[in-house]
C-alpha positions as protocol buffer text, in pm:
chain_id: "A"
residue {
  index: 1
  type: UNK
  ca { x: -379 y: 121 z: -1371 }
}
residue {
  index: 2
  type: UNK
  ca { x: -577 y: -107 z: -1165 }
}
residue {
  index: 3
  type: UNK
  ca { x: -971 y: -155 z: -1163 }
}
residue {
  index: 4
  type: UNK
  ca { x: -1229 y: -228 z: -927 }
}
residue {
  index: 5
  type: UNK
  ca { x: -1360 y: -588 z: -959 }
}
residue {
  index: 6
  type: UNK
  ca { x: -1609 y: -777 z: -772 }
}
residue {
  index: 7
  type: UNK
  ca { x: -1499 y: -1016 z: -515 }
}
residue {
  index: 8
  type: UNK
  ca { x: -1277 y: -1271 z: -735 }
}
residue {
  index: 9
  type: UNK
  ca { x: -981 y: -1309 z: -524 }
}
residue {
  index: 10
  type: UNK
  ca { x: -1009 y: -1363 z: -164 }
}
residue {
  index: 11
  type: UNK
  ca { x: -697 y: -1135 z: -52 }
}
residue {
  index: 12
  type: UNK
  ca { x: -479 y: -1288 z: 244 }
}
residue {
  index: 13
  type: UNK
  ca { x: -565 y: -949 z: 440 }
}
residue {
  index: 14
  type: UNK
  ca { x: -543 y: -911 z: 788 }
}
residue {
  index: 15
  type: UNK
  ca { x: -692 y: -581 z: 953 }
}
residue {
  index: 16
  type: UNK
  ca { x: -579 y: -207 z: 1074 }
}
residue {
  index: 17
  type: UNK
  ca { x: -314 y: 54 z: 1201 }
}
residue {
  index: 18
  type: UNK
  ca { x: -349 y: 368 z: 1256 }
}
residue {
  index: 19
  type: UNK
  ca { x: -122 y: 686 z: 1251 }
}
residue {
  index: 20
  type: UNK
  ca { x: -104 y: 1094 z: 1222 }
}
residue {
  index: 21
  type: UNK
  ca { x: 193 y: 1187 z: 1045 }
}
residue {
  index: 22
  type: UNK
  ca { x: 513 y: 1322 z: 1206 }
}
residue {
  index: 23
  type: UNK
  ca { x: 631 y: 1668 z: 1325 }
}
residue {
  index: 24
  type: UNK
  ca { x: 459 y: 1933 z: 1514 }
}
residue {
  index: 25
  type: UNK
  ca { x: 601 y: 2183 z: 1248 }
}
residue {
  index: 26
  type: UNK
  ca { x: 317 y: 2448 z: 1178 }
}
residue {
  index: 27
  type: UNK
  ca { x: 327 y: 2304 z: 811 }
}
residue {
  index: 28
  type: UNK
  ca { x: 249 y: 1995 z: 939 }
}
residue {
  index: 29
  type: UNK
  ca { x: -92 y: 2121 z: 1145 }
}
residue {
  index: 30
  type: UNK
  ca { x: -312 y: 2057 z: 841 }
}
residue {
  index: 31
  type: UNK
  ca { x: -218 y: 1689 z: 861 }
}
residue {
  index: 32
  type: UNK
  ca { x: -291 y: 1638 z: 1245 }
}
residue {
  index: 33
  type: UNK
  ca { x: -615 y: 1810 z: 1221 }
}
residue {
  index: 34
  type: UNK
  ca { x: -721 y: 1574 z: 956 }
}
residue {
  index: 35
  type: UNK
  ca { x: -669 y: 1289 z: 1203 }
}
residue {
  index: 36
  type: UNK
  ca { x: -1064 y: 1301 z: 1277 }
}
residue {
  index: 37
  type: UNK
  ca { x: -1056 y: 956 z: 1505 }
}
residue {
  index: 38
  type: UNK
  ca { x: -840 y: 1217 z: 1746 }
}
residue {
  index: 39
  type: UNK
  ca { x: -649 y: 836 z: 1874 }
}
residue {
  index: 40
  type: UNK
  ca { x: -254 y: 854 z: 1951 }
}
residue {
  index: 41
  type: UNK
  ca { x: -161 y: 539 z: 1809 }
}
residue {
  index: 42
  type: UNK
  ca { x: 154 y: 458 z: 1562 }
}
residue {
  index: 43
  type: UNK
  ca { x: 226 y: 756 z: 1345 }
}
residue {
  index: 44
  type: UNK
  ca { x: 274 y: 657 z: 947 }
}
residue {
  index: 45
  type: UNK
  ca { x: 285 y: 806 z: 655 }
}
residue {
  index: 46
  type: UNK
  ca { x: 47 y: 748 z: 376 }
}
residue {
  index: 47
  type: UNK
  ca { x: 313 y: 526 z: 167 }
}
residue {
  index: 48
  type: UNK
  ca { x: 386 y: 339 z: 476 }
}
residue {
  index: 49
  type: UNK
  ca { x: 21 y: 254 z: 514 }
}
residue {
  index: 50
  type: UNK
  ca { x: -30 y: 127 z: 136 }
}
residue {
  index: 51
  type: UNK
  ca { x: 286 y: -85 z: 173 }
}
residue {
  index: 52
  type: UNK
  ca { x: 197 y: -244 z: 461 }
}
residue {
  index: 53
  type: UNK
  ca { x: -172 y: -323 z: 280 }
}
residue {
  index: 54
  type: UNK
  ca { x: -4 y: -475 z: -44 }
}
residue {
  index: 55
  type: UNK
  ca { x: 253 y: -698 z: 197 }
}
residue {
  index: 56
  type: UNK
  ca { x: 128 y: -1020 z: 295 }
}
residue {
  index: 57
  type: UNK
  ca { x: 166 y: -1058 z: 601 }
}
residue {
  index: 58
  type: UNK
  ca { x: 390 y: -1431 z: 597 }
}
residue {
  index: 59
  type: UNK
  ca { x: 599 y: -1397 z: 346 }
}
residue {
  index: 60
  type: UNK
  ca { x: 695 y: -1051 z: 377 }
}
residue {
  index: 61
  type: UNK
  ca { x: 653 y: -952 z: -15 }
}
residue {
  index: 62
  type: UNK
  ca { x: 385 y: -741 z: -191 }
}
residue {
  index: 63
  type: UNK
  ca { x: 236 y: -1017 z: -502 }
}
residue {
  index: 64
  type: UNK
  ca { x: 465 y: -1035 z: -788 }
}
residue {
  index: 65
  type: UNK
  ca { x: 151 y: -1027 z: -1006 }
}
residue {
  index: 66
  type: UNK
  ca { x: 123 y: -632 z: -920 }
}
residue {
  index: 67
  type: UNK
  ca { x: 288 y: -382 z: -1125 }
}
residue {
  index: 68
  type: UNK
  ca { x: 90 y: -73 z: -1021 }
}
residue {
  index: 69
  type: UNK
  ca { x: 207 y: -36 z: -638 }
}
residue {
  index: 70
  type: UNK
  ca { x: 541 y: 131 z: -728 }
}
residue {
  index: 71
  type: UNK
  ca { x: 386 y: 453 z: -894 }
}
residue {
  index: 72
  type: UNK
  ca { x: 95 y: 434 z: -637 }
}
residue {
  index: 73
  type: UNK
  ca { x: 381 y: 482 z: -371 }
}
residue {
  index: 74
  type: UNK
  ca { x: 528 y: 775 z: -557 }
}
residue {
  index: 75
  type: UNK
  ca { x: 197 y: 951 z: -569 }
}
residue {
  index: 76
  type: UNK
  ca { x: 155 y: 878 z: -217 }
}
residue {
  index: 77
  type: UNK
  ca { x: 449 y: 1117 z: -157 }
}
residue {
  index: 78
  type: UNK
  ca { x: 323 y: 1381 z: -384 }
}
residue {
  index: 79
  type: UNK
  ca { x: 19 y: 1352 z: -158 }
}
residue {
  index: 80
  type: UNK
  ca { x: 179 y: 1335 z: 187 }
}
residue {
  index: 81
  type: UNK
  ca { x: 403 y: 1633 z: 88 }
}
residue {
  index: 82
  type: UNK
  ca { x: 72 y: 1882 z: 19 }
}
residue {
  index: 83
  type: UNK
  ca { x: -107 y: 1737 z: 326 }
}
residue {
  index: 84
  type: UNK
  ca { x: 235 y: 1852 z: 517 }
}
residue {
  index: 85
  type: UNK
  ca { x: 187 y: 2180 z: 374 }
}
residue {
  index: 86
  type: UNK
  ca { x: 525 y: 2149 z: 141 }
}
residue {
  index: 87
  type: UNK
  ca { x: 388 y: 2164 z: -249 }
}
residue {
  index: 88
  type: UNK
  ca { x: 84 y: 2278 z: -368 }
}
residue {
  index: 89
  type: UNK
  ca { x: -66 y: 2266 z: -747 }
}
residue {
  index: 90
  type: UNK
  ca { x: -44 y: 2638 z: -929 }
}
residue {
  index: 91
  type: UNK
  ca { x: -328 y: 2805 z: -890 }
}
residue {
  index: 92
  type: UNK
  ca { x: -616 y: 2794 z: -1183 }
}
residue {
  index: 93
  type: UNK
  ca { x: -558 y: 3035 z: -1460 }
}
residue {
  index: 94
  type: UNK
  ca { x: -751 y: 3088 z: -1780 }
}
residue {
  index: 95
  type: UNK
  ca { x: -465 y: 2886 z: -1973 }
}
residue {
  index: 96
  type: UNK
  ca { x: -424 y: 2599 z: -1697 }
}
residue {
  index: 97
  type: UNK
  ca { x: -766 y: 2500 z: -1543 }
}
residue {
  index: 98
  type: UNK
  ca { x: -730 y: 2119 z: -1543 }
}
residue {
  index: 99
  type: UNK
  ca { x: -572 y: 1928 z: -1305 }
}
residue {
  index: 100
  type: UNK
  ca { x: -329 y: 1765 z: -1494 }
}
residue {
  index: 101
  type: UNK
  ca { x: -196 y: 2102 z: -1693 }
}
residue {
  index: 102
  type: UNK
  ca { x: -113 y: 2255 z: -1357 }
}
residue {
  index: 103
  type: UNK
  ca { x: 257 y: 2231 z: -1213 }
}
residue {
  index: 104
  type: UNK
  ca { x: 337 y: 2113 z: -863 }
}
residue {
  index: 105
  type: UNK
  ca { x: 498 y: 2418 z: -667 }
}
residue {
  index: 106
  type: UNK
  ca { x: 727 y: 2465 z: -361 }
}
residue {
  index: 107
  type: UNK
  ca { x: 554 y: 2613 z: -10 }
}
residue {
  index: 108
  type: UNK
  ca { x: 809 y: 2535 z: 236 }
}
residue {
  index: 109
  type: UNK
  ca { x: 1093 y: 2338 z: 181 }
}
residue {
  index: 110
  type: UNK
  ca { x: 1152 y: 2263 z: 568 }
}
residue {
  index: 111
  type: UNK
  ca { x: 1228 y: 1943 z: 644 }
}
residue {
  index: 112
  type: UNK
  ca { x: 987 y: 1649 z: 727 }
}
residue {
  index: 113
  type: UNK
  ca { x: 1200 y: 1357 z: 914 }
}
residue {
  index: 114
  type: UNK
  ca { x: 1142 y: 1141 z: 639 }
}
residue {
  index: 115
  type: UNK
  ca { x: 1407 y: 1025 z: 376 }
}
residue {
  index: 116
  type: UNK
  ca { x: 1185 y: 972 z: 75 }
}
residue {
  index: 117
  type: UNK
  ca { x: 980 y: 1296 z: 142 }
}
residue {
  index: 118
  type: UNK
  ca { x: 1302 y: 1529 z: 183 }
}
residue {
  index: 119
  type: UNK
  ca { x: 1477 y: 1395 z: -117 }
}
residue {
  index: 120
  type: UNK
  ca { x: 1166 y: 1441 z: -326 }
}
residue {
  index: 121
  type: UNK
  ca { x: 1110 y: 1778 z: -162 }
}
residue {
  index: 122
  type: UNK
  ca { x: 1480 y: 1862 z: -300 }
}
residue {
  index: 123
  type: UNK
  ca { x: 1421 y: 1737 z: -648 }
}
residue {
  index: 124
  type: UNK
  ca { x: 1082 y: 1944 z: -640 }
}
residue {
  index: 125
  type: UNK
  ca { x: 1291 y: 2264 z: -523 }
}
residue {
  index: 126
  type: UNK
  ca { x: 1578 y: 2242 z: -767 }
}
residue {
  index: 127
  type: UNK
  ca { x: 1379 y: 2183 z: -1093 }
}
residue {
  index: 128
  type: UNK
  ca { x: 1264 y: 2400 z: -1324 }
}
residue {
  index: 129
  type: UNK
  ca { x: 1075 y: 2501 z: -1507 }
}
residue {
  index: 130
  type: UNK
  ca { x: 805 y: 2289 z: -1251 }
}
residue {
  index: 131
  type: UNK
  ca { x: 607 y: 1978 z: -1367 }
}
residue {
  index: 132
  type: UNK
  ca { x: 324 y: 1807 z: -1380 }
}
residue {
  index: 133
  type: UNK
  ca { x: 161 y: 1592 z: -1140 }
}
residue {
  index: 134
  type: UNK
  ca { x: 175 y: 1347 z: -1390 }
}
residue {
  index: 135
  type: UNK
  ca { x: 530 y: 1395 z: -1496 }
}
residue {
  index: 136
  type: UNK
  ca { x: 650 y: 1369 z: -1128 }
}
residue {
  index: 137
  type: UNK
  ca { x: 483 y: 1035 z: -1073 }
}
residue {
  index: 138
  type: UNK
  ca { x: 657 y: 915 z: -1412 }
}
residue {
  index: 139
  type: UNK
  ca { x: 967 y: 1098 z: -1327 }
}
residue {
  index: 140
  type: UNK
  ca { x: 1010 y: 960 z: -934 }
}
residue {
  index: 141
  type: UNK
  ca { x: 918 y: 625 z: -1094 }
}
residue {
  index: 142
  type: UNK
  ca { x: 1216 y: 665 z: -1351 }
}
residue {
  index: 143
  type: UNK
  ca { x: 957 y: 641 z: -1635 }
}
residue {
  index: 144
  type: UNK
  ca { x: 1143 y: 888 z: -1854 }
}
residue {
  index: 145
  type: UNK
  ca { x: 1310 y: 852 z: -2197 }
}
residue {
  index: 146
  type: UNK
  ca { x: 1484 y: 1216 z: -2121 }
}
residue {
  index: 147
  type: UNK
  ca { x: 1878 y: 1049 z: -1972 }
}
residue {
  index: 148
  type: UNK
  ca { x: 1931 y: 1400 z: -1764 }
}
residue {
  index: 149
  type: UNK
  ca { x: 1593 y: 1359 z: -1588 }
}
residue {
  index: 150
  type: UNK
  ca { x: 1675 y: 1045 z: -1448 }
}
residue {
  index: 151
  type: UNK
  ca { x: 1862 y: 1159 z: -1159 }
}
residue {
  index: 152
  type: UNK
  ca { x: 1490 y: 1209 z: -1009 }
}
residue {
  index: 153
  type: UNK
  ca { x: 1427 y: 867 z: -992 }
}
residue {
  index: 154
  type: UNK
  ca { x: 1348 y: 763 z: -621 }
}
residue {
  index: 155
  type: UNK
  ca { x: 1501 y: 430 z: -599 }
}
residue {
  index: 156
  type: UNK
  ca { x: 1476 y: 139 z: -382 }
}
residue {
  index: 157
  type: UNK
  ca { x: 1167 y: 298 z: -248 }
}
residue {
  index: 158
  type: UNK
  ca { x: 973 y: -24 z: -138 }
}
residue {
  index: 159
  type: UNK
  ca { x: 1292 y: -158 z: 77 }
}
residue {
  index: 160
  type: UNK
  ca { x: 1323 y: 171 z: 239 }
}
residue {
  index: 161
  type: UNK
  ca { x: 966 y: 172 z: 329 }
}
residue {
  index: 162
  type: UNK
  ca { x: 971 y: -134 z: 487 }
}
residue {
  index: 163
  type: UNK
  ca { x: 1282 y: -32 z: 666 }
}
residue {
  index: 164
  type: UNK
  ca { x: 1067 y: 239 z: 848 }
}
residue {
  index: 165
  type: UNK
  ca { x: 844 y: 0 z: 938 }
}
residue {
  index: 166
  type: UNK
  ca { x: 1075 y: -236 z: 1042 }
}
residue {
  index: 167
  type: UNK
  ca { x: 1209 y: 68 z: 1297 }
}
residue {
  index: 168
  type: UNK
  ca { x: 901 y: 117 z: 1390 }
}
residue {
  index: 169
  type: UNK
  ca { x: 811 y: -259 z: 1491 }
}
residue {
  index: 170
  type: UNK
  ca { x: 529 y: -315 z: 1251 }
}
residue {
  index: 171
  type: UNK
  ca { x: 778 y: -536 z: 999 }
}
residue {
  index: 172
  type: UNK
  ca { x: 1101 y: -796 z: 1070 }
}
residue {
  index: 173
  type: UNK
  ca { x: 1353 y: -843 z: 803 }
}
residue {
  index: 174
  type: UNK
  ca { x: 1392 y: -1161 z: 683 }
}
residue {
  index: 175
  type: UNK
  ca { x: 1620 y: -1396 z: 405 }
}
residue {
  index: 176
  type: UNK
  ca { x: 1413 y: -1622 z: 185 }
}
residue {
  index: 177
  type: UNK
  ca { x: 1543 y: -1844 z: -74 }
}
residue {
  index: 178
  type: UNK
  ca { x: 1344 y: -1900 z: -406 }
}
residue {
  index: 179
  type: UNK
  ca { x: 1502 y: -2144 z: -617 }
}
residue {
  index: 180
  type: UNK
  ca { x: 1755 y: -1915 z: -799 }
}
residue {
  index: 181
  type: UNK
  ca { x: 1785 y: -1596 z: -554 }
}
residue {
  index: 182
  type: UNK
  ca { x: 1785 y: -1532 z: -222 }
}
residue {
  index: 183
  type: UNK
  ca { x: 1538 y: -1239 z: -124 }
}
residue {
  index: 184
  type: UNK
  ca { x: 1521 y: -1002 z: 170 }
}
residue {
  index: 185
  type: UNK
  ca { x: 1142 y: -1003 z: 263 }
}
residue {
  index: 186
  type: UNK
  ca { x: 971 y: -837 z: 585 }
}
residue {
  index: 187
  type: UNK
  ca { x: 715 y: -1024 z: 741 }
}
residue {
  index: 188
  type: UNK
  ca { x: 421 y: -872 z: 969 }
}
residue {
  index: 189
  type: UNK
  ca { x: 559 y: -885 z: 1317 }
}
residue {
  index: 190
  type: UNK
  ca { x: 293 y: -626 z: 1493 }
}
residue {
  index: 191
  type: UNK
  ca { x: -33 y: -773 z: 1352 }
}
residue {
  index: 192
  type: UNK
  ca { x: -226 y: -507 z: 1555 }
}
residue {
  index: 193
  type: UNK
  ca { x: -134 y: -211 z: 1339 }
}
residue {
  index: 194
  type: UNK
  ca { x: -232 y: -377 z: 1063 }
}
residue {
  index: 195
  type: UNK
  ca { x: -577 y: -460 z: 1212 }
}
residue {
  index: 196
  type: UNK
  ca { x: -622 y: -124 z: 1309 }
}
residue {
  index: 197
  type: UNK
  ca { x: -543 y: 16 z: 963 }
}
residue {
  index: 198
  type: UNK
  ca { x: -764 y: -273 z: 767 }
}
residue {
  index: 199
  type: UNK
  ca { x: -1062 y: -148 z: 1029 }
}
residue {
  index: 200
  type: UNK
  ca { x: -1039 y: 204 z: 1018 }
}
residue {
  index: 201
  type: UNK
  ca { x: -1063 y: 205 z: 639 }
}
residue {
  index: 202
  type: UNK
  ca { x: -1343 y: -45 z: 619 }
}
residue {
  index: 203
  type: UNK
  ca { x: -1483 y: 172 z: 936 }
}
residue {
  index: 204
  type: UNK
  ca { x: -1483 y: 466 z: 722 }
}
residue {
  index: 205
  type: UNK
  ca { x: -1676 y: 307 z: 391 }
}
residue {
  index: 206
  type: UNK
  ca { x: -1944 y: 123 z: 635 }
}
residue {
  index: 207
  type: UNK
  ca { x: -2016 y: 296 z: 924 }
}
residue {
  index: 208
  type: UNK
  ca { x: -1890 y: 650 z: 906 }
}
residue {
  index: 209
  type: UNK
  ca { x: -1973 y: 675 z: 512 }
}
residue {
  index: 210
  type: UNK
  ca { x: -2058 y: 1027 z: 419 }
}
residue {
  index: 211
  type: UNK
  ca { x: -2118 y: 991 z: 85 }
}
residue {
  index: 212
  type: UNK
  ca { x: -1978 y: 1301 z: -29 }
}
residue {
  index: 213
  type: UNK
  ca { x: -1592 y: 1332 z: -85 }
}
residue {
  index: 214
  type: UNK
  ca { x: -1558 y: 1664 z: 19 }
}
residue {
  index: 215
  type: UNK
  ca { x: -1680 y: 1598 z: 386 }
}
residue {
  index: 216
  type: UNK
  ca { x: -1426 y: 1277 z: 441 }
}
residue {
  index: 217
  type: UNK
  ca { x: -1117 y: 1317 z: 620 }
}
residue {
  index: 218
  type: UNK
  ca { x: -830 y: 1396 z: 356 }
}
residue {
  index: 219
  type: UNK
  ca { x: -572 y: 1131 z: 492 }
}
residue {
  index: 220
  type: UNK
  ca { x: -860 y: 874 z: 460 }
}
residue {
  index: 221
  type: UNK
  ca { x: -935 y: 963 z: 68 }
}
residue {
  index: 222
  type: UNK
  ca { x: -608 y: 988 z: 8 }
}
residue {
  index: 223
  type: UNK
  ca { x: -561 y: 608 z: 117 }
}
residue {
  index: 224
  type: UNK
  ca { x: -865 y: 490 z: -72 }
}
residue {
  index: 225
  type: UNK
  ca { x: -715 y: 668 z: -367 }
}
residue {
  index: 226
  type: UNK
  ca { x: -363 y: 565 z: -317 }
}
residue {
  index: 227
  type: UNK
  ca { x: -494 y: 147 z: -235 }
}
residue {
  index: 228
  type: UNK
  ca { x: -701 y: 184 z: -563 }
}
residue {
  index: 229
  type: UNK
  ca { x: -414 y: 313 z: -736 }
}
residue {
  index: 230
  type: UNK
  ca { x: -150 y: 62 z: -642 }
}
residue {
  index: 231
  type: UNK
  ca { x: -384 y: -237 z: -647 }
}
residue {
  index: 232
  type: UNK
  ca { x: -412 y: -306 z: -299 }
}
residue {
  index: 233
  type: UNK
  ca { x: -791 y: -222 z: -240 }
}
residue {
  index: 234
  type: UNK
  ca { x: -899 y: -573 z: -202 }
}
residue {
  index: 235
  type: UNK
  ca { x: -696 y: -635 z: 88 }
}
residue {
  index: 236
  type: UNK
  ca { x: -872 y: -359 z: 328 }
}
residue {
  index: 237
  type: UNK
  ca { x: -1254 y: -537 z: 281 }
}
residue {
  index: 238
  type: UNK
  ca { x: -1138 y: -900 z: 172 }
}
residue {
  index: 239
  type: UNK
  ca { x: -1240 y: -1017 z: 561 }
}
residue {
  index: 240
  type: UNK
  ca { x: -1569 y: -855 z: 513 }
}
residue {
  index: 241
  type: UNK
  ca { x: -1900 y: -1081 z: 504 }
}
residue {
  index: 242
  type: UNK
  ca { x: -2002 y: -1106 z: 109 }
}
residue {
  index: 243
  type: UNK
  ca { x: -2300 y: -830 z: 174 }
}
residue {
  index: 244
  type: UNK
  ca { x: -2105 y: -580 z: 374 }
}
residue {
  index: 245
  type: UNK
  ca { x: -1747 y: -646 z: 99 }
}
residue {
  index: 246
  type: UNK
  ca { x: -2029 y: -552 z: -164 }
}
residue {
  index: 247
  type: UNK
  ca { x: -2155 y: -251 z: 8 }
}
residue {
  index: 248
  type: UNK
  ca { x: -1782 y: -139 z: 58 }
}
residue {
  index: 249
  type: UNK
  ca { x: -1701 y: -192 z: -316 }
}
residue {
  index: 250
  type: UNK
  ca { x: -1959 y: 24 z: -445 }
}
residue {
  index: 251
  type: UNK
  ca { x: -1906 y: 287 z: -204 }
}
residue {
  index: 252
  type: UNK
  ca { x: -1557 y: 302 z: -322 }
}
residue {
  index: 253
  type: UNK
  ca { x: -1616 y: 221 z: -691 }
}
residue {
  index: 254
  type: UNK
  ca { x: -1853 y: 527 z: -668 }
}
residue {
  index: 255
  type: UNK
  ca { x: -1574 y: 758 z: -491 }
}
residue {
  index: 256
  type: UNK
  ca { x: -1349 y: 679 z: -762 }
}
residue {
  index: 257
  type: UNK
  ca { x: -1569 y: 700 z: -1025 }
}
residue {
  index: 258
  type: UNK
  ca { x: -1629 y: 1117 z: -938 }
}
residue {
  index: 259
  type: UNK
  ca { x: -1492 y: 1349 z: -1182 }
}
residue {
  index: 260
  type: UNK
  ca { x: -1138 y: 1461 z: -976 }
}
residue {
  index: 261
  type: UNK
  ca { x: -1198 y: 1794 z: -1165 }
}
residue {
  index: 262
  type: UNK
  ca { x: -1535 y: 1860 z: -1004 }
}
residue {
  index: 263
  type: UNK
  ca { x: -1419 y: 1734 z: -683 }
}
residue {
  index: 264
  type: UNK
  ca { x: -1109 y: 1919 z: -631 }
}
residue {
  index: 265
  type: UNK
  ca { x: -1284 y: 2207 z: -699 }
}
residue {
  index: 266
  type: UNK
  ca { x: -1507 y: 2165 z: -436 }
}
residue {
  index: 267
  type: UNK
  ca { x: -1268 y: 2062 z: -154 }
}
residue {
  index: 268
  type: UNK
  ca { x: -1031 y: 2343 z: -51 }
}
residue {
  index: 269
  type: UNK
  ca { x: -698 y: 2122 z: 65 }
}
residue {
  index: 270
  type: UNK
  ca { x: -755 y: 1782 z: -176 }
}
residue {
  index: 271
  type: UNK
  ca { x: -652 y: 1923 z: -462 }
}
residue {
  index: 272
  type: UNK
  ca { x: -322 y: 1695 z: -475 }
}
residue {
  index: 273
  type: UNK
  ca { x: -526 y: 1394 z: -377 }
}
residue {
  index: 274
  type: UNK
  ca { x: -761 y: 1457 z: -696 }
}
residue {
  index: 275
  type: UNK
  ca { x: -450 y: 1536 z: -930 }
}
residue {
  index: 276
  type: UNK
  ca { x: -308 y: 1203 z: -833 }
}
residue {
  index: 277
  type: UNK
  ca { x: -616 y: 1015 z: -889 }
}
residue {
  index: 278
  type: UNK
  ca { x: -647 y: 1153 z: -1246 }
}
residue {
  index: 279
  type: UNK
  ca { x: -313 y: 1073 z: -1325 }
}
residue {
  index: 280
  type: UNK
  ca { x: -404 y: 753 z: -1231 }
}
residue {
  index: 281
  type: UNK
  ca { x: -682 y: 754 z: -1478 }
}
residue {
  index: 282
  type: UNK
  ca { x: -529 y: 881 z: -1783 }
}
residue {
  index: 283
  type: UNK
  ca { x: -211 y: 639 z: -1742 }
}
């Protein structure tokens, strides 16, 4: 699990896309109304968007130094999938009030468009009894010493990310050689999403701060959340100016320092995004 430092590493970060997620599904309205900058620009999903935070943008590779971006991703589809109206945690009962105690359940098992979402959306559907927000992160992960659960395992999940956003134009696909082993990386080729993504985060910690979690827009928490979680944070305010990076820092620091169990009962809808978090924190 990663932590939130002071400025110690000047991250090669470059700045901003933006997106609303896919269909016009009815499960899906939840997510487009959450799009509160109302712009029509490139549509990703929320593991797209950390991805393309922890790349860098030459080389084409996320650092080799972090461990902590390939369960982020994972809970970034648990997230994405209750945003899109397809899971939801059980509700609170007198036995299962915490976060972490309460199993992930099936709404809708229509599909999304997206690979890693539908196959995850099967595995969700076909198990029982349910788990765990927890135990799906460690299960999608292949974190398991159970042999017949790891057929959940979501693999290749970074490539096939990038592939998206190679499709989409934000990413090119390129051979590198290093030394012992050739490498497929995927360099930045659309800069401008990037930008867009870097500023609309740093945006929403400086200028449209609220400074109460419940009032942000859920795809934007989630992101904070999921960039904290996979160690990619100091990428979206590494460009800043020393005063405003330390503004943004403890802004954030503060946001993820909030109990997820009083949050998440406060905010109808970010229940998922609050699970997530303290799965993060207990791992």
């Amino acid at each position: 699990m990663t932590t939130l430092t002071r400025r110690g590493r000047r991250a090669e970060a470059a700045q901003g896309s933006d997106k609303k997620p896919d269909a016009e599904d009815p499960a899906d309205r939840e997510l487009s109304e959450d799009d509160s900058d109302g712009s029509k620009d490139m549509r990703l999903t929320l593991m797209e968007e950390v991805l393309l935070l922890g790349l860098k943008d030459k080389e084409g590779y996320t650092s080799f130094w972090n461990d902590c971006i390939s369960s982020g991703l994972r809970g970034g589809i648990l997230i994405e999938l209750a945003l899109r109206g397809r899971i939801c945690l059980e509700p609170l009962s007198l036995r299962k009030k915490r976060l972490l105690e309460r199993k992930v359940l099936l709404k809708s098992d229509a599909p999304t468009g997206d690979v890693l979402l539908d196959e995850t959306l099967r595995h969700i559907k076909a198990t029982e009894p349910a788990e765990t927000v927890q135990t799906w992160i460690e299960l999608l992960t292949g974190e398991t010493w159970n042999p017949f659960k790891l057929q959940y395992q979501l693999r290749n999940v970074r490539e096939r990310i990038a592939k998206a956003l190679v499709e989409k134009g934000i990413l090119t696909t390129e051979k590198q050689n290093f030394l012992l082993f050739d490498m497929t990386t995927h360099p930045v080729s659309n800069a401008t999403e990037k930008q867009r993504l870097v500023r609309r985060l740093q945006e929403s910690v400086l200028e449209r701060w609220v400074n109460e979690p419940r009032r942000m827009d859920r795809r934007t928490l989630a992101l904070l959340v999921l960039a904290h979680s996979s160690d990619v944070l100091e990428n979206i305010f590494a460009s800043l100016a020393d005063d405003k990076y330390d503004v943004a820092m403890n802004r954030t620091r503060d946001l993820l320092d909030a109990d997820p169990e009083v949050e998440a009962a406060k905010a109808g809808g970010a229940e998922m995004i609050w699970a997530v978090l303290a799965a993060f924190n207990k791992s």
